[in-house]
PDB file of N, CA, C and O in Angstrom:
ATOM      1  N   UNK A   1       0.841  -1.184   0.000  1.00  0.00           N
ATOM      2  CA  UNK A   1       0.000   0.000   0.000  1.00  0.00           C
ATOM      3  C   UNK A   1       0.876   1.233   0.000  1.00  0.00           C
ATOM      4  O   UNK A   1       1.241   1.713   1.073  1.00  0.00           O
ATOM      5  N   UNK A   2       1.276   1.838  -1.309  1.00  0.00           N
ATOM      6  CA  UNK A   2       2.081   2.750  -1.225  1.00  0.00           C
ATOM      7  C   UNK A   2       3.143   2.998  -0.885  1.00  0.00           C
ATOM      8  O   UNK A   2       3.765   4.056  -0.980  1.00  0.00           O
ATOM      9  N   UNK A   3       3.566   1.571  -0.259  1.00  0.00           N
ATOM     10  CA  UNK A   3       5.429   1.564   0.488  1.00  0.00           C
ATOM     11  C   UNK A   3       5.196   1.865   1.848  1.00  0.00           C
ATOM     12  O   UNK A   3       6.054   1.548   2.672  1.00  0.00           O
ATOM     13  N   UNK A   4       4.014   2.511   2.249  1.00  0.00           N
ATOM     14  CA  UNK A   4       4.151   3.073   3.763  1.00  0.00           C
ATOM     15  C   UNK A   4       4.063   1.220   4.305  1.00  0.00           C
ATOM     16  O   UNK A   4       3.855   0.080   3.890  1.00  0.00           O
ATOM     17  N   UNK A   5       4.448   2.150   5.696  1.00  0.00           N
ATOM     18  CA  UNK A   5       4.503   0.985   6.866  1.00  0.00           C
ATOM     19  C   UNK A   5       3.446   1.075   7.645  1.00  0.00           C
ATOM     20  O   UNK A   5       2.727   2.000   7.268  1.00  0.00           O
ATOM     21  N   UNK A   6       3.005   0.482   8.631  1.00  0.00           N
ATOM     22  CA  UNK A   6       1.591   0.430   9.524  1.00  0.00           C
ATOM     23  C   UNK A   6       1.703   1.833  10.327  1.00  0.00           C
ATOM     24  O   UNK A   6       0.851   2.722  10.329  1.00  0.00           O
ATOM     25  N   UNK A   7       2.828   1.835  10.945  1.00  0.00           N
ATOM     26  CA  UNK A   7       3.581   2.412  11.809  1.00  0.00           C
ATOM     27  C   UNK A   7       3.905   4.184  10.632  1.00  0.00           C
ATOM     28  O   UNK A   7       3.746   5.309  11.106  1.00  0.00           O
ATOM     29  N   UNK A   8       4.081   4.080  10.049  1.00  0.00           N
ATOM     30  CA  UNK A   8       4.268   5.788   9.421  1.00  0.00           C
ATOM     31  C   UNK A   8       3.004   5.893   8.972  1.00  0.00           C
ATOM     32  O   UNK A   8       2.699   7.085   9.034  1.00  0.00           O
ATOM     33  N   UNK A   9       1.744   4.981   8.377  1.00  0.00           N
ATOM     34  CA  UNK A   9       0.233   5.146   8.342  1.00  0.00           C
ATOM     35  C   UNK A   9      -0.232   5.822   8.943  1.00  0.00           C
ATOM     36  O   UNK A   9      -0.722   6.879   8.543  1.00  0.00           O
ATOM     37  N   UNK A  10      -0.222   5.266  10.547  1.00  0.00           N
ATOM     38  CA  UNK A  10      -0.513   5.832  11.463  1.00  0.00           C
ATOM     39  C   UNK A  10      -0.037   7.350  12.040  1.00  0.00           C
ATOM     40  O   UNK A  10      -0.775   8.220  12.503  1.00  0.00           O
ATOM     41  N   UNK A  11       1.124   7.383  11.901  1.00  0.00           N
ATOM     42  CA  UNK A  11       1.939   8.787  12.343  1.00  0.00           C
ATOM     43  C   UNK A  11       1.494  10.089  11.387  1.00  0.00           C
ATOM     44  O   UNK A  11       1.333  11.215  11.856  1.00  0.00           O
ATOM     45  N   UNK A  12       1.276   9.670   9.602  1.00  0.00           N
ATOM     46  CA  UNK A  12       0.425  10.729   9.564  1.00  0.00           C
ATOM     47  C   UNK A  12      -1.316  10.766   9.613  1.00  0.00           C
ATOM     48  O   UNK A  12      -2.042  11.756   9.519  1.00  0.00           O
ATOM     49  N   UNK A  13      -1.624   9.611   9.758  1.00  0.00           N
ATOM     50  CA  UNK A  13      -3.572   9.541  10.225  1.00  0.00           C
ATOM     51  C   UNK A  13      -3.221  10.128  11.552  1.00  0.00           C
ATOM     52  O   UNK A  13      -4.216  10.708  11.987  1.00  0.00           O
ATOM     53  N   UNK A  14      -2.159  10.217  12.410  1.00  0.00           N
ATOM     54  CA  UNK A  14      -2.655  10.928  14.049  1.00  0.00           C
ATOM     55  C   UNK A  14      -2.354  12.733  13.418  1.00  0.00           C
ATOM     56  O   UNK A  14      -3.186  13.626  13.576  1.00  0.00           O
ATOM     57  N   UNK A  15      -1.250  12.893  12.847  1.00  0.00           N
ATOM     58  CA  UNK A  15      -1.042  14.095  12.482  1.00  0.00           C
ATOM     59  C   UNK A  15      -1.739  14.929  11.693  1.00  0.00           C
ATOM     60  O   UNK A  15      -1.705  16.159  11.730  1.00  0.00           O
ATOM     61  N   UNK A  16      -2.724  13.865  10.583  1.00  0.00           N
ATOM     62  CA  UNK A  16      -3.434  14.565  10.000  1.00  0.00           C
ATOM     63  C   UNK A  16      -4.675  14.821  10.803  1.00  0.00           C
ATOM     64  O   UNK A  16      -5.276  15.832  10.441  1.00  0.00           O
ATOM     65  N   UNK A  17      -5.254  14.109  11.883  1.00  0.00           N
ATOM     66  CA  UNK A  17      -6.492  14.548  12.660  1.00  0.00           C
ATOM     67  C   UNK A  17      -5.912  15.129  13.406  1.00  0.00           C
ATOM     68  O   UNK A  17      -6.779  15.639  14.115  1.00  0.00           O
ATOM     69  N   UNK A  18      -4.706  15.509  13.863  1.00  0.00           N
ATOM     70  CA  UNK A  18      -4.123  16.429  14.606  1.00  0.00           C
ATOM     71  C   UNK A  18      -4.353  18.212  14.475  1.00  0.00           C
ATOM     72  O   UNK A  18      -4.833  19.037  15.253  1.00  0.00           O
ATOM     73  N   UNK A  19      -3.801  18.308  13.196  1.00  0.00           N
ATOM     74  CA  UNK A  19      -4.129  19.398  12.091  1.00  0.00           C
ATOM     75  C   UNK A  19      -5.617  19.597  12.254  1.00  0.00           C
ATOM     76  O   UNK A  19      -6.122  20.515  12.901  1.00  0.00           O
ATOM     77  N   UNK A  20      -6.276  18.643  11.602  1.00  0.00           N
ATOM     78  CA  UNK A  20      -7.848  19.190  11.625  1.00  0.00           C
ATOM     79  C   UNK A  20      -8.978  19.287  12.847  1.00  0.00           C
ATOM     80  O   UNK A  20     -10.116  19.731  12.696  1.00  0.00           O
ATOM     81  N   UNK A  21      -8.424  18.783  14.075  1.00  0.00           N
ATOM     82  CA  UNK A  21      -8.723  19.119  15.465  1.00  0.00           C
ATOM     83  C   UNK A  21      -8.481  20.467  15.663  1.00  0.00           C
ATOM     84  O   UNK A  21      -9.404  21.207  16.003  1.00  0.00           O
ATOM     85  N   UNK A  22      -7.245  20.921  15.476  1.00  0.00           N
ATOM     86  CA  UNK A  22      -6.798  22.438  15.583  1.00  0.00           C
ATOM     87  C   UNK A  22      -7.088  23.836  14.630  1.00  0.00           C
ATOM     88  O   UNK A  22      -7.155  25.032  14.913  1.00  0.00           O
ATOM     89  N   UNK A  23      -7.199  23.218  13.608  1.00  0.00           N
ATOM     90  CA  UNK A  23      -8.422  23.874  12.817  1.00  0.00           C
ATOM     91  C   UNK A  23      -9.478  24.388  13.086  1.00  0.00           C
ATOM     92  O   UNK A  23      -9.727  25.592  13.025  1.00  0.00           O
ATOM     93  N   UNK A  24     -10.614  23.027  13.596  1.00  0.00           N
ATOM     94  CA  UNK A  24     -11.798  23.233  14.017  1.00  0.00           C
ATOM     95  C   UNK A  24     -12.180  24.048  15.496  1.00  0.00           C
ATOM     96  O   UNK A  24     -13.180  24.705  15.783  1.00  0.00           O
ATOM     97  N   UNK A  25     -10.989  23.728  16.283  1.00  0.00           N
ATOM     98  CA  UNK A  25     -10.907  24.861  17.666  1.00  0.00           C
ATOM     99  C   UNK A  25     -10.511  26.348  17.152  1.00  0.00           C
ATOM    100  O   UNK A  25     -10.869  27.299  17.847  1.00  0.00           O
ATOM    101  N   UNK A  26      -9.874  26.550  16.104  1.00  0.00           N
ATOM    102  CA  UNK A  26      -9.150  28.020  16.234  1.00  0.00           C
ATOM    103  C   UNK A  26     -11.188  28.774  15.295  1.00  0.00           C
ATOM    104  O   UNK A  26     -11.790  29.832  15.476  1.00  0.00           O
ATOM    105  N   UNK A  27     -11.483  27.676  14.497  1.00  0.00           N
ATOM    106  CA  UNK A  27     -12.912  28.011  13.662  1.00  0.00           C
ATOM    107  C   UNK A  27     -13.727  28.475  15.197  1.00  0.00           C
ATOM    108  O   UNK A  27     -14.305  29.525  15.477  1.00  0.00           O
ATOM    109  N   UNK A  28     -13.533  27.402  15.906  1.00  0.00           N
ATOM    110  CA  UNK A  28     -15.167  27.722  16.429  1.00  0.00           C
ATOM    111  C   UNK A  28     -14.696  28.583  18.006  1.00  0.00           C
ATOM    112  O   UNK A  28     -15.573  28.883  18.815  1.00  0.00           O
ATOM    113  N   UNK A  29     -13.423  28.854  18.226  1.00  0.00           N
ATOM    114  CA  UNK A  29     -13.121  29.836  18.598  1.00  0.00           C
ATOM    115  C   UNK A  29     -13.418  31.643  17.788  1.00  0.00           C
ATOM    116  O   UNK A  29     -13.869  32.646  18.341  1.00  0.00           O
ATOM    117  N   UNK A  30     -13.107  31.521  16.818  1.00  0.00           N
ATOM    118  CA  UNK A  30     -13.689  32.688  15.851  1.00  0.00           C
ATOM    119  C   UNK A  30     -15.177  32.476  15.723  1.00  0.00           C
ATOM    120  O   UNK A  30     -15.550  33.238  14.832  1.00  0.00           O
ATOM    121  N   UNK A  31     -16.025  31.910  16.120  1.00  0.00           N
ATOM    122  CA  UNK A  31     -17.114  31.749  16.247  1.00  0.00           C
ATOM    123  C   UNK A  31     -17.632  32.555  17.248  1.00  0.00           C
ATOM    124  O   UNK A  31     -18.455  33.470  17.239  1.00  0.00           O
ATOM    125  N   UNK A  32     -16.881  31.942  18.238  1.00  0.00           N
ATOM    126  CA  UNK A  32     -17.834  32.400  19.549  1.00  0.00           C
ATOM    127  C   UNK A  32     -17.461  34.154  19.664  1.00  0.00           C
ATOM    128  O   UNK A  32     -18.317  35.027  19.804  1.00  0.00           O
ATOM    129  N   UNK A  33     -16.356  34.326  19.592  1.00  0.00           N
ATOM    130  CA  UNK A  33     -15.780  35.660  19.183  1.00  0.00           C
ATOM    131  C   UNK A  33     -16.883  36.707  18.440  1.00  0.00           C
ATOM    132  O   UNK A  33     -17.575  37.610  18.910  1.00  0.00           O
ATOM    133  N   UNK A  34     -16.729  36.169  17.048  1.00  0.00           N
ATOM    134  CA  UNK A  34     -17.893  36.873  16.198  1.00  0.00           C
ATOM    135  C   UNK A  34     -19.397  37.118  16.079  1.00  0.00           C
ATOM    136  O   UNK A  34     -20.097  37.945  15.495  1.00  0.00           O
ATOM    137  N   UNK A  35     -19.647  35.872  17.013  1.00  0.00           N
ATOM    138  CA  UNK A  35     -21.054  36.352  17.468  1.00  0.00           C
ATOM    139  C   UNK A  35     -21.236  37.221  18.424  1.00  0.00           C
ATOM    140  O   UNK A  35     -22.084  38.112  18.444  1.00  0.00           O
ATOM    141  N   UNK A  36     -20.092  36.864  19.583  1.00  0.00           N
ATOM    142  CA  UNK A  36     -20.541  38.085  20.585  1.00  0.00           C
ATOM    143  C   UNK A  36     -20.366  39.142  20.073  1.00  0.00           C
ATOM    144  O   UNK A  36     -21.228  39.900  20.518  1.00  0.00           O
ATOM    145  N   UNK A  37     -19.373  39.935  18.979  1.00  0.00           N
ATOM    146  CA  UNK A  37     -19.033  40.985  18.741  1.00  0.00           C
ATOM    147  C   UNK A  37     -20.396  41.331  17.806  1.00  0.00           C
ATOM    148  O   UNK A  37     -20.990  42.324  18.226  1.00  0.00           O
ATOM    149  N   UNK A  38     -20.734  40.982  17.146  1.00  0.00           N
ATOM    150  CA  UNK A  38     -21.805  41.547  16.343  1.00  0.00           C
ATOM    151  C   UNK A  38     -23.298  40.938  17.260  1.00  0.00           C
ATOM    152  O   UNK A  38     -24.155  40.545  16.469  1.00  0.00           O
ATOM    153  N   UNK A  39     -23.544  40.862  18.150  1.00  0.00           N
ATOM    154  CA  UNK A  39     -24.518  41.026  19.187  1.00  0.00           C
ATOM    155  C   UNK A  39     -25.290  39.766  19.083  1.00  0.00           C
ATOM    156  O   UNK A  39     -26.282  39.701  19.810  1.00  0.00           O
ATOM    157  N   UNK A  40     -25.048  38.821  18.373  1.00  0.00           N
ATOM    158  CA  UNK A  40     -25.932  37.613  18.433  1.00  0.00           C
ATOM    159  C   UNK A  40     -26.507  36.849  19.243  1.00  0.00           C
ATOM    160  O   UNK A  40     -27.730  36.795  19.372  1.00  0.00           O
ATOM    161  N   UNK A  41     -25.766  36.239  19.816  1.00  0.00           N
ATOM    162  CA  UNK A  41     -25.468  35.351  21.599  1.00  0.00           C
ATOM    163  C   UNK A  41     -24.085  36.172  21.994  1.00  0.00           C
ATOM    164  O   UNK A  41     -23.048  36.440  21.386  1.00  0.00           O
ATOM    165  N   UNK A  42     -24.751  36.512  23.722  1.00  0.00           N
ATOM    166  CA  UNK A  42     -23.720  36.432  24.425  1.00  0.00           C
ATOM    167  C   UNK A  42     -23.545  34.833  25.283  1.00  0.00           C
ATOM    168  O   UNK A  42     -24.412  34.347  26.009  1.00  0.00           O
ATOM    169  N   UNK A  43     -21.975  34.112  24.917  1.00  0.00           N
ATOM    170  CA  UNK A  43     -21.980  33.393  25.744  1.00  0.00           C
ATOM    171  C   UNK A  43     -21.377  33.297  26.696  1.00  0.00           C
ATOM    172  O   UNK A  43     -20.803  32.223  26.873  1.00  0.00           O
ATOM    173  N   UNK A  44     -21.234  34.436  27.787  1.00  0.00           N
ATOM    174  CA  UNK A  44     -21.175  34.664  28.897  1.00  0.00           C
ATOM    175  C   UNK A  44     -22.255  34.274  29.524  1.00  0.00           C
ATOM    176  O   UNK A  44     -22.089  33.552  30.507  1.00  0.00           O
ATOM    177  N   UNK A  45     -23.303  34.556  29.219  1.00  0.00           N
ATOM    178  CA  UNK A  45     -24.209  34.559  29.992  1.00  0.00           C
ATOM    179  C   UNK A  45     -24.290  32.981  30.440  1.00  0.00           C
ATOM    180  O   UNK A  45     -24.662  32.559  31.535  1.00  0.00           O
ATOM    181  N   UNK A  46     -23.804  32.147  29.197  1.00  0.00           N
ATOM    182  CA  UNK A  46     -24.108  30.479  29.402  1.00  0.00           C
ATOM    183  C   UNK A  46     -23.168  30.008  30.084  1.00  0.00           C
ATOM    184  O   UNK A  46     -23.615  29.043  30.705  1.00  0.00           O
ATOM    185  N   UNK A  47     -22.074  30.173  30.311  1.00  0.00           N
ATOM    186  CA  UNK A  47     -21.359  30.430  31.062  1.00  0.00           C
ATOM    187  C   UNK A  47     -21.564  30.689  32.752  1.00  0.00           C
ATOM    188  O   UNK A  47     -21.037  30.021  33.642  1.00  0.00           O
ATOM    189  N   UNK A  48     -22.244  31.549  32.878  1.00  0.00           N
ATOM    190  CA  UNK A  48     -22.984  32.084  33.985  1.00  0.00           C
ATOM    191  C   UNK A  48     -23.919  31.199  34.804  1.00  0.00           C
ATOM    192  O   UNK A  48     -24.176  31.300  36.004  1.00  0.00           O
ATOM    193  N   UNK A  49     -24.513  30.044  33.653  1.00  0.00           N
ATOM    194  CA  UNK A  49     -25.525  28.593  34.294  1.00  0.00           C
ATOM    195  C   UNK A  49     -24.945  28.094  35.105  1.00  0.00           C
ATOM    196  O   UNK A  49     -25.584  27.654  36.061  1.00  0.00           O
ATOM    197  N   UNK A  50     -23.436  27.940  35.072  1.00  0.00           N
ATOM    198  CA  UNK A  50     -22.914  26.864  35.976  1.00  0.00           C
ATOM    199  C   UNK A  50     -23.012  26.892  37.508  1.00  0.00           C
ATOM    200  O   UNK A  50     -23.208  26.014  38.349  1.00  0.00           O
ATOM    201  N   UNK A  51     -22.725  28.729  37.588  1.00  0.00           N
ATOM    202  CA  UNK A  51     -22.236  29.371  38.693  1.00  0.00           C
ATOM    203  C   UNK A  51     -24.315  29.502  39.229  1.00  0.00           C
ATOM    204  O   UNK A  51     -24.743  28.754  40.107  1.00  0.00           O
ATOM    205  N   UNK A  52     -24.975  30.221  38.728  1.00  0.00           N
ATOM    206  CA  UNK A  52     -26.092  30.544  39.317  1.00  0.00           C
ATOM    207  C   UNK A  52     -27.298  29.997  39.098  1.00  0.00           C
ATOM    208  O   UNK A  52     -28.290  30.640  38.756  1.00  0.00           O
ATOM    209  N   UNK A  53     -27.242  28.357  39.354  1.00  0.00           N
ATOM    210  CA  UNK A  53     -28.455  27.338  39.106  1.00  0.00           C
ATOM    211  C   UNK A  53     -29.224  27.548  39.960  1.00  0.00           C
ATOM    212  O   UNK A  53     -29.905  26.523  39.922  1.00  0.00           O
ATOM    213  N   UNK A  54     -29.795  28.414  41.058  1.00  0.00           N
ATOM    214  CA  UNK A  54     -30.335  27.951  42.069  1.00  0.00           C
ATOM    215  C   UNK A  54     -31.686  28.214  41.302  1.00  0.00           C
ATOM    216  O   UNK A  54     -31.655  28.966  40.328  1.00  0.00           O
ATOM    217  N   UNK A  55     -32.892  27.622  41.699  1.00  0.00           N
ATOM    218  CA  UNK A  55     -34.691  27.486  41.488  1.00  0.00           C
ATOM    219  C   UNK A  55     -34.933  29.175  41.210  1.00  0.00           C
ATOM    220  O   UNK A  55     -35.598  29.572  40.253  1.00  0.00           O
ATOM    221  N   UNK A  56     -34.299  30.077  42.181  1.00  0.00           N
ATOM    222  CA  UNK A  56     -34.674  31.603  42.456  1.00  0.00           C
ATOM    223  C   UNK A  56     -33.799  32.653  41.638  1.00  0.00           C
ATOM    224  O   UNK A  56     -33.920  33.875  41.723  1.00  0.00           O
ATOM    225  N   UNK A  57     -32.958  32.010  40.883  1.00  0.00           N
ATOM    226  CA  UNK A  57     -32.083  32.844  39.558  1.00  0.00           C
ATOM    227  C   UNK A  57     -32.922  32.999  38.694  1.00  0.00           C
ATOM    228  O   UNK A  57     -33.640  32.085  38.289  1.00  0.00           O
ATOM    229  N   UNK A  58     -32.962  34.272  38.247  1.00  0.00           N
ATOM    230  CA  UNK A  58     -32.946  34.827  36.969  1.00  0.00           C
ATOM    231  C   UNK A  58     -32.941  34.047  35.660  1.00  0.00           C
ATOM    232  O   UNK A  58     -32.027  33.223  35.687  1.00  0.00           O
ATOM    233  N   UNK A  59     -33.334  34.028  35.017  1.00  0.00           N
ATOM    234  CA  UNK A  59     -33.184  33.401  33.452  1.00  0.00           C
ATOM    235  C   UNK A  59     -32.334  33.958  32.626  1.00  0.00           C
ATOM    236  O   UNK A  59     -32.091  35.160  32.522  1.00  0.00           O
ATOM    237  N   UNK A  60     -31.594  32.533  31.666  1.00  0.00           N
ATOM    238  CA  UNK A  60     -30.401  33.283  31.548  1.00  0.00           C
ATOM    239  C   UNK A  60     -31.293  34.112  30.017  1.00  0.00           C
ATOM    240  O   UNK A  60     -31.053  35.309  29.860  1.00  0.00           O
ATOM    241  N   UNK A  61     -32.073  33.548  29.193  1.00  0.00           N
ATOM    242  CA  UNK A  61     -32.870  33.963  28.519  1.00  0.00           C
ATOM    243  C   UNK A  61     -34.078  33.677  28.444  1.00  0.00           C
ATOM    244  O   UNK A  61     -34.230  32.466  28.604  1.00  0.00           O
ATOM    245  N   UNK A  62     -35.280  34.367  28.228  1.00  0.00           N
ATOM    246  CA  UNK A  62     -36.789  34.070  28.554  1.00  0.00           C
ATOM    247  C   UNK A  62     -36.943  33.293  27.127  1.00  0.00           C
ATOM    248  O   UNK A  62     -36.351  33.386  26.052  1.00  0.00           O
ATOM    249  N   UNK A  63     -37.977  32.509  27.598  1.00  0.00           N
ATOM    250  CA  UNK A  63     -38.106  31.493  26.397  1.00  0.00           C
ATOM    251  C   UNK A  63     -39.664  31.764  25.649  1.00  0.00           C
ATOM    252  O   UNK A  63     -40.527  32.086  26.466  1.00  0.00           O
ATOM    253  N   UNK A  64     -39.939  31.711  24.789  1.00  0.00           N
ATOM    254  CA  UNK A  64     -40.859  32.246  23.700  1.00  0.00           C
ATOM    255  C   UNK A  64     -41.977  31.288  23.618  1.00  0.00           C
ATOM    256  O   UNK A  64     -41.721  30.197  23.108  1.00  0.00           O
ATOM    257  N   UNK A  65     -42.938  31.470  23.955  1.00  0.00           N
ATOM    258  CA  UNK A  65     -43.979  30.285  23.914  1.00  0.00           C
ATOM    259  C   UNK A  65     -44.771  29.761  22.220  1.00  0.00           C
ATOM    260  O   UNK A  65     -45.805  30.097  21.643  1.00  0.00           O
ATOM    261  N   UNK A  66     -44.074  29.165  22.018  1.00  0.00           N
ATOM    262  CA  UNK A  66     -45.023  29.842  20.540  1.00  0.00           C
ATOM    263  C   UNK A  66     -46.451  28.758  20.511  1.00  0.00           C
ATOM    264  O   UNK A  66     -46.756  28.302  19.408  1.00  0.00           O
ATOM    265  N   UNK A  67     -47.295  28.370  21.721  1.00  0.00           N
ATOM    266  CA  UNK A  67     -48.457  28.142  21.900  1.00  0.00           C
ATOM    267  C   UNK A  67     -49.202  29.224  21.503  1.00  0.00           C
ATOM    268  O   UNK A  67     -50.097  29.202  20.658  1.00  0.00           O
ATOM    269  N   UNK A  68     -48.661  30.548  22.376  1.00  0.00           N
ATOM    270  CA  UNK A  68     -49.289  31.740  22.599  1.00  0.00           C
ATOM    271  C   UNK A  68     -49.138  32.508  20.834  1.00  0.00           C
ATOM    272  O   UNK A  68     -49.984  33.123  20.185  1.00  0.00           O
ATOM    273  N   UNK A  69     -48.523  32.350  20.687  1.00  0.00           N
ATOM    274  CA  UNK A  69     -48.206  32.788  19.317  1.00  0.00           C
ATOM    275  C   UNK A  69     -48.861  32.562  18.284  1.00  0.00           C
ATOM    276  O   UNK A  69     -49.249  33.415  17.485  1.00  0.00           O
ATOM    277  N   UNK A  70     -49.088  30.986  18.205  1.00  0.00           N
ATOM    278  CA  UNK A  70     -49.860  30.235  17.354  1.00  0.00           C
ATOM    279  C   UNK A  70     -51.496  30.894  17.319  1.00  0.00           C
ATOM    280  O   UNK A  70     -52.191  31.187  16.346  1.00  0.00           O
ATOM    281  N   UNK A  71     -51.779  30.988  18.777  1.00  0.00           N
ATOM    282  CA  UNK A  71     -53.570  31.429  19.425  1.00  0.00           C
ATOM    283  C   UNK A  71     -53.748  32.271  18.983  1.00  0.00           C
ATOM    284  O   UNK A  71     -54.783  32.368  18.324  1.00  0.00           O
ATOM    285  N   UNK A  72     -52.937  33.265  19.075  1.00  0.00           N
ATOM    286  CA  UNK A  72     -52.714  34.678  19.016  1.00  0.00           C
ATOM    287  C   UNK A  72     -52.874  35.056  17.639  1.00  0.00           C
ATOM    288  O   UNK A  72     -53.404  36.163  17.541  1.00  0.00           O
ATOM    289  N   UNK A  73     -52.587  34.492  16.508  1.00  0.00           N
ATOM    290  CA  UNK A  73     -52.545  34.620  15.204  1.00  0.00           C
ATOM    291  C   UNK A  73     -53.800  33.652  14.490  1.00  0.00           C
ATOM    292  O   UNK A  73     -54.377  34.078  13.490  1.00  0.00           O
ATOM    293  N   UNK A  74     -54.196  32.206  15.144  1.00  0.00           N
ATOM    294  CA  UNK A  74     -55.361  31.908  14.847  1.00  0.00           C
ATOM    295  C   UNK A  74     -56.500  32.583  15.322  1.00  0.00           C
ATOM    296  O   UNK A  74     -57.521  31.946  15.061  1.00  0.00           O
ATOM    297  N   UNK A  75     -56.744  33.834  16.036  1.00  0.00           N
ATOM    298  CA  UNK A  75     -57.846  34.830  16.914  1.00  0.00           C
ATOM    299  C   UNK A  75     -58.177  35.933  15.880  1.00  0.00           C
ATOM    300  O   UNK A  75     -59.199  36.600  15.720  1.00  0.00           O
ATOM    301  N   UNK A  76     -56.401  35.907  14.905  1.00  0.00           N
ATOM    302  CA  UNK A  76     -57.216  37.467  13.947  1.00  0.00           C
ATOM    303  C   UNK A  76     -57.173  37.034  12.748  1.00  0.00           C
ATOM    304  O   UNK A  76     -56.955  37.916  11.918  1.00  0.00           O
ATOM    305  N   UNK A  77     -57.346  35.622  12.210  1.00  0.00           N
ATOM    306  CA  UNK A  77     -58.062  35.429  11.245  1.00  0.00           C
ATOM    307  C   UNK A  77     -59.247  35.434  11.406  1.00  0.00           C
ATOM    308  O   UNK A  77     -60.001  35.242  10.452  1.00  0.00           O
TER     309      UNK A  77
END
């Protein structure tokens, strides 16, 4: 198979998922970056779940019912 050995196969299959592990962190590092900067998600705030779970915290975001939504729009037809 190409002259390689099992043993140098392997050395670049670890190096090549090596490379594309580090890729995909520096990507989705520029991710999280670019959303916070242009106002999308802050993920601080998710961040923030770990520290302030208690029953009587705050929400880290209010969640959208779309029951109410649905009613609400079948009422003004």
């Amino acid at each position: 198979m190409f002259g390689l050995t099992l043993g140098e196969f392997q050395a670049y299959g670890y190096f090549a998922l090596t490379a594309f592990l580090v890729v995909m962190l520096y990507w989705y590092i520029y991710h999280l970056y670019s959303s916070e900067k242009k106002g999308t998600k802050d993920y601080e705030k998710y961040a923030n779940m770990a520290l302030h779970d208690e029953i009587t915290d705050e929400l880290v975001e209010k969640k959208e019912d779309s029951k109410t939504e649905d009613s609400k729009q079948d009422r003004e037809t």
